[in-house]
C-alpha positions as semicolon CSV with decimal commas, in nm:
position;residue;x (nm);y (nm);z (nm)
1;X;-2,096;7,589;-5,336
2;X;-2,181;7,882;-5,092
3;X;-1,844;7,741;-4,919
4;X;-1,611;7,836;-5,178
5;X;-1,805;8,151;-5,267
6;X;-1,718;8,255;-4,908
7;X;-1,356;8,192;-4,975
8;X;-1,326;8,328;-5,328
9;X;-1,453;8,668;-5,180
10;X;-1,208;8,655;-4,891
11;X;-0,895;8,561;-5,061
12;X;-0,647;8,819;-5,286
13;X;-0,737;8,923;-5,650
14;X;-0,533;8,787;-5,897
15;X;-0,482;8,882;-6,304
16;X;-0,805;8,687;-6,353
17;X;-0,997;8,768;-6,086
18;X;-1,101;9,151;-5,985
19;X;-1,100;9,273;-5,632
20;X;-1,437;9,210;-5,457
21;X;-1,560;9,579;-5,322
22;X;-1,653;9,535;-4,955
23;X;-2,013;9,605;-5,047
24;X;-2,068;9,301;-5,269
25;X;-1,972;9,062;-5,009
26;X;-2,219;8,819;-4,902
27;X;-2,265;8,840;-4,546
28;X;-2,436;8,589;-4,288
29;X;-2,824;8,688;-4,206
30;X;-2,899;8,842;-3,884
31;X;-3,210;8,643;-3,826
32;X;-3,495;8,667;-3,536
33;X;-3,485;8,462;-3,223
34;X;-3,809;8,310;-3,118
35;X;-3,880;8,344;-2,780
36;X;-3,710;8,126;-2,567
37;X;-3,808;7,921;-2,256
38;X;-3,552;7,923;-1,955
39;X;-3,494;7,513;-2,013
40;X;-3,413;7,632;-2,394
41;X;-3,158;7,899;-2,268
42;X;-3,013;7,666;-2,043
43;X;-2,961;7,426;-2,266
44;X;-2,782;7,643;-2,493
45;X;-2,597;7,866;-2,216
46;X;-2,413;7,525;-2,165
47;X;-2,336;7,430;-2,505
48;X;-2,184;7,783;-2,541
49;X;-1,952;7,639;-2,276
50;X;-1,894;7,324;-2,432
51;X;-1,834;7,504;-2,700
52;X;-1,592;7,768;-2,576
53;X;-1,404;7,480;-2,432
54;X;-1,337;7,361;-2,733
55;X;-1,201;7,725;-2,868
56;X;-0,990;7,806;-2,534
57;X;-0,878;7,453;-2,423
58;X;-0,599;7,665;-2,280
59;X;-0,820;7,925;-2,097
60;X;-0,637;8,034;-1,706
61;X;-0,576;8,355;-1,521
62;X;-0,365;8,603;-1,728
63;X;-0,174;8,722;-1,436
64;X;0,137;8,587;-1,337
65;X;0,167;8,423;-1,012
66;X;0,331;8,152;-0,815
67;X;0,172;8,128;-0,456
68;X;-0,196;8,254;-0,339
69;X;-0,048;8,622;-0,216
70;X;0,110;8,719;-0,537
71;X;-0,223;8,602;-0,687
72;X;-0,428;8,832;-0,429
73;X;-0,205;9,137;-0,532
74;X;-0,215;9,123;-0,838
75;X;-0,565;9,080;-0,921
76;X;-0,627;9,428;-0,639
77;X;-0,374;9,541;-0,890
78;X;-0,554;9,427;-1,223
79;X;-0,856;9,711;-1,121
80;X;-0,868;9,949;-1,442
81;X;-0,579;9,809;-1,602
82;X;-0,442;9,559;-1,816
83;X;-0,297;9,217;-1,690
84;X;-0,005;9,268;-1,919
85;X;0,027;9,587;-1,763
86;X;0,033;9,433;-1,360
87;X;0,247;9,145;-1,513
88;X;0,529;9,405;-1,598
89;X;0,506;9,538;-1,269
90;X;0,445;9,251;-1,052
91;X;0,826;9,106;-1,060
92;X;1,000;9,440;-0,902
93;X;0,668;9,445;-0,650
94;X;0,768;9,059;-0,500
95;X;1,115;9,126;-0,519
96;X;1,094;9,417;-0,262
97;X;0,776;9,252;-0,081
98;X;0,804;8,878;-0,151
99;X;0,562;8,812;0,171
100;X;0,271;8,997;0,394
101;X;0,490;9,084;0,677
102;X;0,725;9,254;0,377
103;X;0,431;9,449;0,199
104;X;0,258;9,487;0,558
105;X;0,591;9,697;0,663
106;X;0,629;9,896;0,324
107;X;0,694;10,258;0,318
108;X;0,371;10,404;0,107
109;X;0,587;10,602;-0,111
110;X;0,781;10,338;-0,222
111;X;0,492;10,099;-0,272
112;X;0,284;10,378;-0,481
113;X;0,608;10,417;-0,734
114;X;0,625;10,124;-0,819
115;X;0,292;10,009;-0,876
116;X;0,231;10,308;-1,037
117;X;0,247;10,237;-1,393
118;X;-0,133;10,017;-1,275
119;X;-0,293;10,358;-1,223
120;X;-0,510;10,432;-0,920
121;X;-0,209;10,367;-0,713
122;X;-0,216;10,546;-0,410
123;X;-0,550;10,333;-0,342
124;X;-0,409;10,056;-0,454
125;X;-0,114;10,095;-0,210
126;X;-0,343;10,182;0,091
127;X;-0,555;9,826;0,039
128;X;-0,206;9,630;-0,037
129;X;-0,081;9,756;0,304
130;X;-0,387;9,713;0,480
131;X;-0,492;9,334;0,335
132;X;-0,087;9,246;0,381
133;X;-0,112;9,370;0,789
134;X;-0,440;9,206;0,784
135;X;-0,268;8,852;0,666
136;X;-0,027;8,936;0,927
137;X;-0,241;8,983;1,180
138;X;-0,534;8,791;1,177
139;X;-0,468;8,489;0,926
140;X;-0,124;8,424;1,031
141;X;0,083;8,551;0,683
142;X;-0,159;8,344;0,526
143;X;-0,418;8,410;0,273
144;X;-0,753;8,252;0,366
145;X;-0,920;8,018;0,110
146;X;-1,278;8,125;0,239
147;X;-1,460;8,342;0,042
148;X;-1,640;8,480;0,373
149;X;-1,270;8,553;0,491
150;X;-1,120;8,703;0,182
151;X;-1,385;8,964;0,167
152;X;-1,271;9,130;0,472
153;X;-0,995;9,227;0,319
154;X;-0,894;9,616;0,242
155;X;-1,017;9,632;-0,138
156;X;-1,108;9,262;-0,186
157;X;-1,424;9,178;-0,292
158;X;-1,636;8,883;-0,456
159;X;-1,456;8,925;-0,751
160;X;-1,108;8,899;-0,640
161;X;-1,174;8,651;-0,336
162;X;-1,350;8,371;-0,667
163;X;-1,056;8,457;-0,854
164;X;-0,800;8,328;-0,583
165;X;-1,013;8,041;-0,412
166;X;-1,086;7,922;-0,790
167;X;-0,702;7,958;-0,912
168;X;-0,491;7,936;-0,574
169;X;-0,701;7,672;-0,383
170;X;-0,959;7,470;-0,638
171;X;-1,246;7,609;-0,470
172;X;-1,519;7,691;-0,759
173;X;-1,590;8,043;-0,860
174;X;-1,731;8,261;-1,075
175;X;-1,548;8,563;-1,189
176;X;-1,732;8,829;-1,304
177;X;-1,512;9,124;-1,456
178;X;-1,639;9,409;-1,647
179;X;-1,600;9,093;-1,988
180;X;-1,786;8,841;-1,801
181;X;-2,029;9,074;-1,705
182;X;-2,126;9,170;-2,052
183;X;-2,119;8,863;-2,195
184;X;-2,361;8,684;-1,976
185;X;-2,601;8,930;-2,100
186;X;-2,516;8,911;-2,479
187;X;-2,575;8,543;-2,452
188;X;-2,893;8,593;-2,257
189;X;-2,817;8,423;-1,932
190;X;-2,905;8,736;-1,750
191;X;-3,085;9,091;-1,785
192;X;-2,891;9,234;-1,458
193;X;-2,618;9,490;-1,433
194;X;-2,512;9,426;-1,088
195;X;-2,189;9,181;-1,068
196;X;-2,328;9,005;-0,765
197;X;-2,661;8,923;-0,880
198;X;-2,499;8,820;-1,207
199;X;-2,296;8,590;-1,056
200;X;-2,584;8,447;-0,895
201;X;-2,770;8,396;-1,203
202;X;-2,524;8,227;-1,418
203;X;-2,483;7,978;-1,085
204;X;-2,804;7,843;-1,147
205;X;-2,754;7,762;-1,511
206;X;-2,404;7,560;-1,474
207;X;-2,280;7,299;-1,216
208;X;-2,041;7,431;-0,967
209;X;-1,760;7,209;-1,098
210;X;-1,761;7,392;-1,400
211;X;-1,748;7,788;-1,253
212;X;-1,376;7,809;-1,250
213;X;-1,298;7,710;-1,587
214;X;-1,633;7,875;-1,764
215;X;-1,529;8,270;-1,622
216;X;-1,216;8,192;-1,797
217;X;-1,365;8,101;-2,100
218;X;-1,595;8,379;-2,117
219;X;-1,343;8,626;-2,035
220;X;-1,087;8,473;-2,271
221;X;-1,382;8,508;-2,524
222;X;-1,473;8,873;-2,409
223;X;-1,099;8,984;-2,436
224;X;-1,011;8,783;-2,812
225;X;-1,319;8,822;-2,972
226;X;-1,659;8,995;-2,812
227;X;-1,499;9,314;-2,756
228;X;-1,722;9,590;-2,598
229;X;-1,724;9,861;-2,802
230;X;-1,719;9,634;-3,179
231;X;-1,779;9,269;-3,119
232;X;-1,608;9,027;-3,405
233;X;-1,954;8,873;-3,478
234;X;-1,857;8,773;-3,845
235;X;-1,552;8,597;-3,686
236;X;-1,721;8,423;-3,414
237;X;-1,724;8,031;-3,390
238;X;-2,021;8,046;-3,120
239;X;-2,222;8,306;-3,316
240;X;-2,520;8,038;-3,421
241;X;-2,547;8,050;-3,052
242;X;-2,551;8,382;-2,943
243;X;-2,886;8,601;-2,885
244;X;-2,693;8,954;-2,990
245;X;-2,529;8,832;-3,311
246;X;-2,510;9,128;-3,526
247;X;-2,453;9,404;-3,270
248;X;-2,071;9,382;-3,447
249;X;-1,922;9,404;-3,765
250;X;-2,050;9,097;-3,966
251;X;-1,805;9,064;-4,241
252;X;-1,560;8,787;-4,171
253;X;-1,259;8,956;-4,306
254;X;-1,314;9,305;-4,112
255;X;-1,394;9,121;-3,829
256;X;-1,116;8,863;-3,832
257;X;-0,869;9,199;-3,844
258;X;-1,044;9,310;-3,468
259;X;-0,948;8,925;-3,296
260;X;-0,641;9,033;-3,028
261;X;-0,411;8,822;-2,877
262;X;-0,376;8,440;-3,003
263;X;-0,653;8,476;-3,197
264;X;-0,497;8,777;-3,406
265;X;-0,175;8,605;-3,418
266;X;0,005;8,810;-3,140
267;X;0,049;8,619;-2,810
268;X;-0,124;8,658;-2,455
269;X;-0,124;8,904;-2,184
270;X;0,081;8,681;-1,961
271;X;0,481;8,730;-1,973
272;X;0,554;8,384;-1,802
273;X;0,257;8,178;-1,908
274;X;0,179;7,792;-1,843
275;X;0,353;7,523;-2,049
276;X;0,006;7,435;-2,207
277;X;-0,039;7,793;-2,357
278;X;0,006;7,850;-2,744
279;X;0,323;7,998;-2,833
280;X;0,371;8,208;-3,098
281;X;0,393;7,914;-3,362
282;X;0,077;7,757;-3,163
283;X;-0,118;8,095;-3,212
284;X;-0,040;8,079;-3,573
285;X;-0,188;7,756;-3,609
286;X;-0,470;7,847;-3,370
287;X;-0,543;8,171;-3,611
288;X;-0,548;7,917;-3,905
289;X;-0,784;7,721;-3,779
290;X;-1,023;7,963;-3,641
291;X;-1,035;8,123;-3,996
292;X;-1,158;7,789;-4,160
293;X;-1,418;7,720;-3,879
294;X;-1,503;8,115;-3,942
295;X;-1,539;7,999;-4,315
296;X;-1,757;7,726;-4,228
297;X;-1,997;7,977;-4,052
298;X;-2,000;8,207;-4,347
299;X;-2,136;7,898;-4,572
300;X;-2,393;7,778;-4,353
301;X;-2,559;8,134;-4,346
């Protein structure tokens, strides 16, 4: 019964039945969290993942790449920008500077135009031509797949070097990005602000097998639907599970209009992406599909 209630307030008026003003739809109680021992939170940190696996079976890196180098630059790149935005940019970048030596060798100038449409790019340049000559110089044209290498790198840090050992060389990571970040704290796996120590926490609470594929899920999640300035809450499959439920808009209709990407019916931020990831008929179905699991929260508040 509270089921079709749910829909009959989310679907069109007709001749017989009057438009629903936003005000008179039912929405799902915010309700108090007991306090929760860490075993508890662990527990439910990893069905979140389970969970999340389930809604991004698809989940990889958004940038375009084909070998471990591209994959360095343009995650350097990615730094206060979109990956749509380095994906556009990337293909005239490898063309000119398809190897270290190349981009080791570049004339600044050159670099900075055309990277520029990443922003930041005369830094950007100065650590592409200084982690290129290093690659040259010390690693043979090769990028390391040791994190205690990568990191002394011009403008690589943790960050970057988890993002190419986990995607370029199968080494575990975790990535934690400005959505990852902000995440682990909604769901309550950590209080701390600091990337490093966050990434430290969150390693505790999963098995290292599963740190590759969970940043991707979370950041998937962060990017599609727990957005940082107005969360989808009412639109959110995990929200049973999540400690800051409410902190968005609650309404399932308003909040299914803030999903982006697959989830809003538009595709990724990846111009060449795997063979796995939903086209635009997949992301219709996937948008279907979300809305009746969305559906199913709204009755079971």
């Amino acid at each position: 019964m509270a089921e079709s209630k749910v829909r009959k307030a989310a679907s069109k008026p007709t001749a017989k039945q009057p438009a629903v003003k936003p005000s008179t739809v039912k929405q799902p109680a915010v309700k108090p969290r007991k306090p929760e021992s860490h075993l508890a939170m662990v527990r439910r940190a990893r069905r979140i993942n389970r969970e999340l696996a389930e809604l991004y079976p698809y989940a990889h890196p958004e940038l375009d790449f084909e070998n471990p180098f591209q994959l360095l630059v343009a995650t350097v790149l990615s730094a206060q920008t979109t990956d749509l935005r380095v994906n556009q940019t990337t293909p005239a970048l490898f063309a000119k500077y398809p190897t270290p030596e190349d981009m080791a060798a570049a004339n600044p100038e050159e670099l900075e135009e055309i990277i520029r449409p990443t922003g930041f790019f005369r830094n950007k340049a100065k650590s592409l031509i200084g982690l290129s000559t290093a690659l040259r110089d010390e690693f043979g044209g090769e990028v390391p797949g040791r994190l205690a290498d990568l990191v002394t790198l011009p403008g690589v840090g943790r960050k970057t070097a988890n993002v190419v050992l986990g995607n370029a060389f199968g080494v575990p990571g975790i990535t934690v990005d400005t959505h990852f970040g902000r995440l682990a704290r909604r769901f309550g796996w950590t209080t701390e602000e600091d990337p490093v120590k966050v990434e430290l926490a969150v390693a505790e609470i999963f098995p290292k097998s599963e740190w590759t594929m969970l940043s991707h899920r979370v950041v998937f999640h962060g990017r599609r639907i727990c957005h940082s300035q107005k969360p989808a809450c009412g639109a959110c499959p995990i929200a049973p599970l999540c400690p800051a439920y409410g902190e968005g808009e609650l309404d399932p209709e308003k909040a299914r209009k803030l999903l982006k990407y697959e989830m809003g019916g538009q595709p990724g931020q990846r111009l060449r992406p795997p063979s796995d990831f939903p086209g635009e008929a997949a992301a219709r179905a996937d948008a279907a599909a979300h809305r009746g699991k969305v559906a199913d929260l709204g009755a079971e508040a």
